[in-house]
C-alpha positions as CSV (number, residue, x, y, z in Angstrom):
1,X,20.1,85.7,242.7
2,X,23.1,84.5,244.3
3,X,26.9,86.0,244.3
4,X,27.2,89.4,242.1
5,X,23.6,91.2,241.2
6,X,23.1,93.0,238.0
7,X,24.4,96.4,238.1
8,X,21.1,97.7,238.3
9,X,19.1,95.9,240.1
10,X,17.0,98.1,242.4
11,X,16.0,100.5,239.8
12,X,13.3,101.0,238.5
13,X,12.3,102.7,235.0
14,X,8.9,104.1,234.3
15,X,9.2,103.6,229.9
16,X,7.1,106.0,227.8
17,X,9.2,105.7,225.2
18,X,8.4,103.9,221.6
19,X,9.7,102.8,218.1
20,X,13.4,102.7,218.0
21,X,15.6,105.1,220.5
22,X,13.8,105.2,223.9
23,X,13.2,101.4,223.9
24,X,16.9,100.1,222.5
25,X,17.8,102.2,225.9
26,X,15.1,100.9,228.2
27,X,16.0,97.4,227.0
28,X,19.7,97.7,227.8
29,X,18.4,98.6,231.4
30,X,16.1,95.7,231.5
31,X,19.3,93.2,230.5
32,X,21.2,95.5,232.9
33,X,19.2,94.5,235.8
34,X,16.3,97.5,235.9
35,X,12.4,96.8,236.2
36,X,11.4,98.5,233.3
37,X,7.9,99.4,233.6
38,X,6.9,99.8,229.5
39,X,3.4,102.0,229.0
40,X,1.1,101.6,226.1
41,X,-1.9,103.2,225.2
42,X,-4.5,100.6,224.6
43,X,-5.5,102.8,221.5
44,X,-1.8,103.5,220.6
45,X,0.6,100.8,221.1
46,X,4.5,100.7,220.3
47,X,4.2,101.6,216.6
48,X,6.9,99.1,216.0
49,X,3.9,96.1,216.8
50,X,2.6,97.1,213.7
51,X,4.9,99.0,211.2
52,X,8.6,97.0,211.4
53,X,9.7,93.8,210.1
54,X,7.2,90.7,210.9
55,X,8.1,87.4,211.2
56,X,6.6,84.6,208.5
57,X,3.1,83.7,209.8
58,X,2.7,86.3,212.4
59,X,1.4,89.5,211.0
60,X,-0.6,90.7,214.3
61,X,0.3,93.1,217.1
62,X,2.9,90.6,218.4
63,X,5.1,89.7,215.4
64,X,7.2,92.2,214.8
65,X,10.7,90.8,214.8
66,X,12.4,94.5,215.3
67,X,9.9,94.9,218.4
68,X,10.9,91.7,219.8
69,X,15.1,92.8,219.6
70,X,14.4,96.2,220.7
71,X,12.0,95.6,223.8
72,X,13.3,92.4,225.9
73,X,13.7,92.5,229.0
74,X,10.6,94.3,230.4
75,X,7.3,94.4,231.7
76,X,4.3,95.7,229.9
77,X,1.1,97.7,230.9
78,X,-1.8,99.5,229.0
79,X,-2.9,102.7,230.3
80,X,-5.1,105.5,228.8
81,X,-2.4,108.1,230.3
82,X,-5.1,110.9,228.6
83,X,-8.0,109.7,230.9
84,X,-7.7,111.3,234.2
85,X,-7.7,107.6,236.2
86,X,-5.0,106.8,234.1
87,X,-3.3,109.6,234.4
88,X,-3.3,109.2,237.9
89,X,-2.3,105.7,237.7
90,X,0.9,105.9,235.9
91,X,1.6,109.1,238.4
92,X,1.8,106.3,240.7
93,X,4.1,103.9,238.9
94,X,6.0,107.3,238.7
95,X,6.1,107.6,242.4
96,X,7.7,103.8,242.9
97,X,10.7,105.0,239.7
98,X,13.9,105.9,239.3
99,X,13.9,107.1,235.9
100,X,11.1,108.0,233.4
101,X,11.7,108.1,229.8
102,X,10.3,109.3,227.2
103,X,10.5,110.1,223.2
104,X,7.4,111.5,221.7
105,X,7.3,114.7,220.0
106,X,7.8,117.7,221.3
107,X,5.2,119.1,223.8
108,X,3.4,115.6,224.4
109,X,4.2,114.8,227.9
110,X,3.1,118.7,228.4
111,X,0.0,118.4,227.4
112,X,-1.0,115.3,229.0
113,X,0.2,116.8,232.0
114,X,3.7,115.0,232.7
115,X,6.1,117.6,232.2
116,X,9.4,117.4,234.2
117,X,8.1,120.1,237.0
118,X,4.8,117.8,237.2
119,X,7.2,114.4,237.6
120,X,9.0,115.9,240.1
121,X,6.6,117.0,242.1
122,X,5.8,113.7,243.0
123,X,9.4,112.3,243.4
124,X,11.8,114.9,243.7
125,X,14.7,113.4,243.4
126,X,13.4,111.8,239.8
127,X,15.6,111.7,237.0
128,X,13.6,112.5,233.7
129,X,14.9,111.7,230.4
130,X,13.5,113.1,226.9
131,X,14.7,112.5,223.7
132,X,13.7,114.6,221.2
133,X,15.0,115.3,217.1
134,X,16.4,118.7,217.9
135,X,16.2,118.7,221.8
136,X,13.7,120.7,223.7
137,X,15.2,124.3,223.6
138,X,15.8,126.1,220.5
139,X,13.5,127.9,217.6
140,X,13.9,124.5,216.2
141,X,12.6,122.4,219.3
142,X,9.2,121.9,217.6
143,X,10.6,120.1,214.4
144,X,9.1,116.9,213.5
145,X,11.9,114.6,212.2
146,X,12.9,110.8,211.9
147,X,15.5,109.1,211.3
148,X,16.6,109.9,207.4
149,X,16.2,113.4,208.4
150,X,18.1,113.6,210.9
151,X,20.4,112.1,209.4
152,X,20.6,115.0,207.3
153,X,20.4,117.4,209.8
154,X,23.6,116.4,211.4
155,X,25.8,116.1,208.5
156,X,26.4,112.2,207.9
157,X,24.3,112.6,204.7
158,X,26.3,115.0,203.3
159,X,29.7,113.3,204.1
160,X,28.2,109.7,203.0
161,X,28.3,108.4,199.6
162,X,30.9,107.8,196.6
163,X,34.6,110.5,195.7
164,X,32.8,112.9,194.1
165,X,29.6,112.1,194.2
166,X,26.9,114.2,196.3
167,X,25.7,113.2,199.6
168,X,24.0,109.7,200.0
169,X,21.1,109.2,202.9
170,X,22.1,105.8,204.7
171,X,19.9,102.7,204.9
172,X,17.9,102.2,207.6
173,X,18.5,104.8,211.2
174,X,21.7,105.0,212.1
175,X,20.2,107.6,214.3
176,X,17.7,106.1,216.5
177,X,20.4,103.5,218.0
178,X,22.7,106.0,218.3
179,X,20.7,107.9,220.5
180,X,19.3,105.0,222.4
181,X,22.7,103.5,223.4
182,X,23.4,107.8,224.4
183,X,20.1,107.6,226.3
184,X,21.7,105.0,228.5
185,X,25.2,106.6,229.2
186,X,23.2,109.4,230.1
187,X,20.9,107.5,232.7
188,X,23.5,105.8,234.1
189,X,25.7,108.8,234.9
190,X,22.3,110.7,236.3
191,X,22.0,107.5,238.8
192,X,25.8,107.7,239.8
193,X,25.1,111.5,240.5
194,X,21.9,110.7,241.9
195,X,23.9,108.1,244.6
196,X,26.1,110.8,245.1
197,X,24.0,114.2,245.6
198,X,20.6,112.9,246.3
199,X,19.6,114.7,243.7
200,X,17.1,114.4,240.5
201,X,17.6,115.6,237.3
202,X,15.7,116.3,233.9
203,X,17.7,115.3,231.1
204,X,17.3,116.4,227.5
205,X,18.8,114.3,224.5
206,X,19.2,116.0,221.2
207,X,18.9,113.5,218.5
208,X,20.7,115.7,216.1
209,X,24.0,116.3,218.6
210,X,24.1,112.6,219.8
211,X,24.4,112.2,215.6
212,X,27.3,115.0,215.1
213,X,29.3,113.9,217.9
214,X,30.0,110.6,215.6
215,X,31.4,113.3,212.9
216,X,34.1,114.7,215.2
217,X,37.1,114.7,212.4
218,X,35.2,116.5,209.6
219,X,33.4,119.1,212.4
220,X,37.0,119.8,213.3
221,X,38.4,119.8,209.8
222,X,36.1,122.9,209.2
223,X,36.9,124.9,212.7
224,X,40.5,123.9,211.9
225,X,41.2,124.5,208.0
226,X,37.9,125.6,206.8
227,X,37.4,122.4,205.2
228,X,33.7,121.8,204.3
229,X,34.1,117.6,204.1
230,X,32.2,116.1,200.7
231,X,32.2,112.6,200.3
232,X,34.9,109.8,200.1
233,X,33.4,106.8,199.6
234,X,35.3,104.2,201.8
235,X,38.8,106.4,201.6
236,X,40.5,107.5,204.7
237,X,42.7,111.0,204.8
238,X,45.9,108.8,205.8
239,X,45.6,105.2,204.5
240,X,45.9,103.6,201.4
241,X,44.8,100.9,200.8
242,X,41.9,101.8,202.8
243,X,38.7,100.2,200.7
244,X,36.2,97.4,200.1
245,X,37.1,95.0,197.6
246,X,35.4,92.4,195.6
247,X,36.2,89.2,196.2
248,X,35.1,85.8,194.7
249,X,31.4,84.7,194.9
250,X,28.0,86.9,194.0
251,X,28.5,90.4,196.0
252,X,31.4,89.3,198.2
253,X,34.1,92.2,199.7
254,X,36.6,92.4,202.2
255,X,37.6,95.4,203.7
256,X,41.4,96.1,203.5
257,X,43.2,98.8,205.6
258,X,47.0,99.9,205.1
259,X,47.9,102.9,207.3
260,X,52.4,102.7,207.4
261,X,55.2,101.4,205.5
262,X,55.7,98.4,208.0
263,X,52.3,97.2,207.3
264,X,52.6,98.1,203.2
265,X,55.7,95.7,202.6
266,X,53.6,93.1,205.4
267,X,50.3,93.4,202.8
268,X,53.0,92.9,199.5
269,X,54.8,89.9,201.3
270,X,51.4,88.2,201.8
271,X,49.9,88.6,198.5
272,X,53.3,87.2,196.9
273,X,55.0,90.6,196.1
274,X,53.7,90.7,192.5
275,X,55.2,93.2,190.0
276,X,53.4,96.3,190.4
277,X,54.0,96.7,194.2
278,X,57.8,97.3,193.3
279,X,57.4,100.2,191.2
280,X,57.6,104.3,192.5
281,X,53.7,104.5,192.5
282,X,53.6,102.6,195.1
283,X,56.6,103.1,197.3
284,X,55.5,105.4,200.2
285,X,52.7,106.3,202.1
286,X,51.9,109.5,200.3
287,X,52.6,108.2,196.5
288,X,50.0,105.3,197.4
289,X,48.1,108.0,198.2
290,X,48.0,109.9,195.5
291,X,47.6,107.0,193.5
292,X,45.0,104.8,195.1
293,X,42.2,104.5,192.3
294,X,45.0,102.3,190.7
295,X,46.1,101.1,193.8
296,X,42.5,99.6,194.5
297,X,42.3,98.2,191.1
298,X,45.8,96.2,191.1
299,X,44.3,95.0,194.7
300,X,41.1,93.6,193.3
301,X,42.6,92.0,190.7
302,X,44.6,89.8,193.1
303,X,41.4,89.7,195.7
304,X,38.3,88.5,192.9
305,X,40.2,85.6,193.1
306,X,39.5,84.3,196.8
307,X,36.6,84.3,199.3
308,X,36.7,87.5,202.1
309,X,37.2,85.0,204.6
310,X,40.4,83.5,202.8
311,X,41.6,87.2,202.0
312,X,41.1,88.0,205.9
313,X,42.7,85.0,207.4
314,X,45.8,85.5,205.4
315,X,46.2,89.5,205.8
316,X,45.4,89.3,209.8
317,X,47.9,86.5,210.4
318,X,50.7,88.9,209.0
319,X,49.2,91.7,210.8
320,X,47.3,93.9,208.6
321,X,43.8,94.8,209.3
322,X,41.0,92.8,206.7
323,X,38.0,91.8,207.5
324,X,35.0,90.3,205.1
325,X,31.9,92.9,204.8
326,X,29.2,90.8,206.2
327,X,25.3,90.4,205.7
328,X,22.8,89.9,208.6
329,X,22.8,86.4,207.8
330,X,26.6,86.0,207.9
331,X,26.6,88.1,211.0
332,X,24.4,85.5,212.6
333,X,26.5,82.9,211.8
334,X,29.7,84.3,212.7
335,X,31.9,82.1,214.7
336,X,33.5,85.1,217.1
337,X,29.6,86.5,217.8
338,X,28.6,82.9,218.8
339,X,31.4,82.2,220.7
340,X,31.1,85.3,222.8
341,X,27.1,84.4,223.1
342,X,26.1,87.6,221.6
343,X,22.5,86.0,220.4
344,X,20.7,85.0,223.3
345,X,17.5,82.4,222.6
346,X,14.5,83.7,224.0
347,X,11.3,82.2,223.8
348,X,8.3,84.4,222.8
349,X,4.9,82.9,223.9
350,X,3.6,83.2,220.3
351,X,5.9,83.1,218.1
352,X,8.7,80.8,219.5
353,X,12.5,80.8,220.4
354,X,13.9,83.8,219.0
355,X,17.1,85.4,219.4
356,X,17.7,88.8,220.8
357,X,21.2,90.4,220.7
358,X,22.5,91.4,224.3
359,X,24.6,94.3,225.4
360,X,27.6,94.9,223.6
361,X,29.7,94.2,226.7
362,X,30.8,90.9,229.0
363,X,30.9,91.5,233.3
364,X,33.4,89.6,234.5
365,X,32.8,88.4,237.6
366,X,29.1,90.2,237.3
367,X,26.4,88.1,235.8
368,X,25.9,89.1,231.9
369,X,22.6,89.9,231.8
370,X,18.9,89.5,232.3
371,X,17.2,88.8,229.2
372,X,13.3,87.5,228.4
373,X,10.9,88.1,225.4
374,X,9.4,91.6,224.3
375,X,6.4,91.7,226.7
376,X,2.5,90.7,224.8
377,X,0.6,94.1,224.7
378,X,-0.6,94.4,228.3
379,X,0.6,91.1,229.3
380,X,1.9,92.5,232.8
381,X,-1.0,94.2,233.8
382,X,-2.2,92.4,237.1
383,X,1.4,92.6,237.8
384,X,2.3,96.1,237.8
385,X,-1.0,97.4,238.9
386,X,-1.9,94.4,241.5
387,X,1.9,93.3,242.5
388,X,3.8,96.4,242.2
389,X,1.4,99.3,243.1
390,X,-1.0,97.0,245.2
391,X,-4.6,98.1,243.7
392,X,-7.4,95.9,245.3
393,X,-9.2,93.6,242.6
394,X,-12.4,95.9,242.5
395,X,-10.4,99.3,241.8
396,X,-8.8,97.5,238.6
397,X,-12.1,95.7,237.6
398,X,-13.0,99.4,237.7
399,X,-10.4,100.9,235.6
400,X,-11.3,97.9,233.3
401,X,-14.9,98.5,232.6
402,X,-13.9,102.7,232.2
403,X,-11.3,101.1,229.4
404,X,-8.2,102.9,231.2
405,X,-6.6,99.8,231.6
406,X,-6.7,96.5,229.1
């Protein structure tokens, strides 16, 4: 590649991990430059082949649409790690990494004999990386856990859902990228000390702490005031407004944020200073406050009667902070994402161009990224085990016909 290379080009990341966390990281180091080296068991592949979101007409082990945005960018190889040649055999793509990942539960890589003192022995300076629900220390290290629980566990259920109401569990895992975009500010500082020190390191991600550390106002409301938070629904401690509101259309809001008196008399200059925004309810910071249910309901009333998109051009040009509550679909079409080239067209050998969404981040004058499609199940094969570790033909027809490799 000529003029800048990818920042981490050179490195090279033995994957273990699967489903959501470990792979949104090992991606990120594939676009990022990194030879990710993804493992599969040809008995247990990526559970996300087969229990995610498929594409129309491609039900099989490669169309998964989630698998194909969480896993571009690297190479993929079968091995039955439990078999003693196989075992042996990813020791050796372990010998030729940087970084090995993993996220299974706790005690796995133990028992199939890759525990951090076993990776290190054969490259010291290794850095190791586990992600586990509640870490690998602890009376709680054994806990089985995904994503809604977690969620609980760290606190965002309890401080998520409608003014008094009780705790609502969100959609989806908010957890699992979480930790997967922690995974990789981890790794990356590990290979910064690595450059510096020489020296290896085992690191061990709590996906219960990467969670609370996104809660750091109500944690401290508690340790502060003794403050146990309950939920708000979209209300802020300070602002008001500070909500979604309907707008025109079926299930149409924009999100409207007020936060000082400059930017209140901005918000009743645009919307035409109508009666009500002249009277003592309304007059400072804290009486909006106090009186924000009616507050939201005098907004709506002007905001039902125009699109998000025509409520948020005309807040933002007189400075106040709107912005139209968007679906996937609107996402994908948004002009600013487009413009900025955050969907990047990849073509998948079976199920066509696709688009993946890159790193949240431009590198100016650094090239932005090196993205291709999810890797086929054992479709780099001959090329780790021929290319990059250099096993003769008749050794990997042998690991064939023993079914260690695919």
């Amino acid at each position: 590649m000529k003029g800048n290379p990818l920042p981490l080009s050179g490195v090279t990341i033995a994957d273990f991990s699967w489903v959501l966390a470990g792979p949104r990281c090992t991606s990120w180091l594939g676009a990022m430059g990194a030879r990710v080296i993804k493992i599969e068991g040809p008995q247990r592949p990526d559970q996300f082949r087969s229990t995610s979101i498929f594409e129309p007409g491609y039900q099989g082990i490669e169309g998964s649409a989630a698998f194909h945005n969480l896993n571009f960018s690297k190479l993929d190889c079968t091995v039955d790690f439990t078999h003693p040649k196989g075992l042996a055999l990813v020791k050796k793509i372990i010998a030729i990494s940087d970084v090995v990942i993993e996220n299974f539960a706790y005690g796995v890589m133990e028992k199939v004999g890759l525990s951090y003192e076993e990776v290190s022995a054969i490259r010291p300076d290794i850095i190791m990386v586990s992600s586990s629900a509640l870490g690998k220390t602890g009376p709680d290290k054994a806990y089985v856990a995904y994503g809604n629980l977690l969620h609980s566990f760290s606190g965002l259920n309890r401080v998520t859902g409608y003014l008094g109401g009780t705790g609502t569990s969100l959609g989806g895992t908010f957890v699992d990228p979480l930790t997967g975009n922690t995974l990789v500010l981890a790794i990356l500082a590990a290979l910064w000390q690595r450059r510096e020190s020489g020296q290896g390191c085992f690191i061990d991600v709590s996906m219960v702490e990467a969670t609370m550390m996104q809660l750091p106002e109500f944690i401290m409301d508690y340790t502060a005031n003794g403050r146990d938070a309950q939920p708000s629904g979209n209300a802020d401690g300070i602002a008001a407004p500070h909500n979604c509101y309907r707008c025109k259309g079926e299930d149409q809001w924009v999100a409207i944020a007020v936060y000082n008196q400059d930017q209140w008399n901005a918000f009743c200059e645009a919307i035409g200073s109508p009666e009500w925004t002249k009277g003592p309810s309304f007059s400072d910071q804290v009486s909006r406050y106090q009186n924000r249910t009616a507050l939201d309901a005098h907004i709506t009333e002007w905001t039902q009667n125009y699109t998000p998109e025509e409520v948020s051009v005309l807040l933002q040009h007189a400075g106040i902070a709107a912005g139209a509550s968007y679906s996937p679909a609107q996402m994908y079409q948004d002009e600013q994402l487009n413009d900025r080239g955050f969907f990047v067209q990849v073509e998948h050998p079976v199920s066509g161009r696709k688009p993946v969404m890159r790193i949240p981040w431009l590198l100016d004058p650094a090239p932005n990224g090196n993205y291709f499609h999810a890797p086929l199940f054992g479709e780099h094969n001959d090329d780790v085990f021929r290319e990059v570790l250099g096993l003769p033909d008749l050794e990997i027809s042998e690991l064939r016909a023993n079914h260690v490799i695919t």
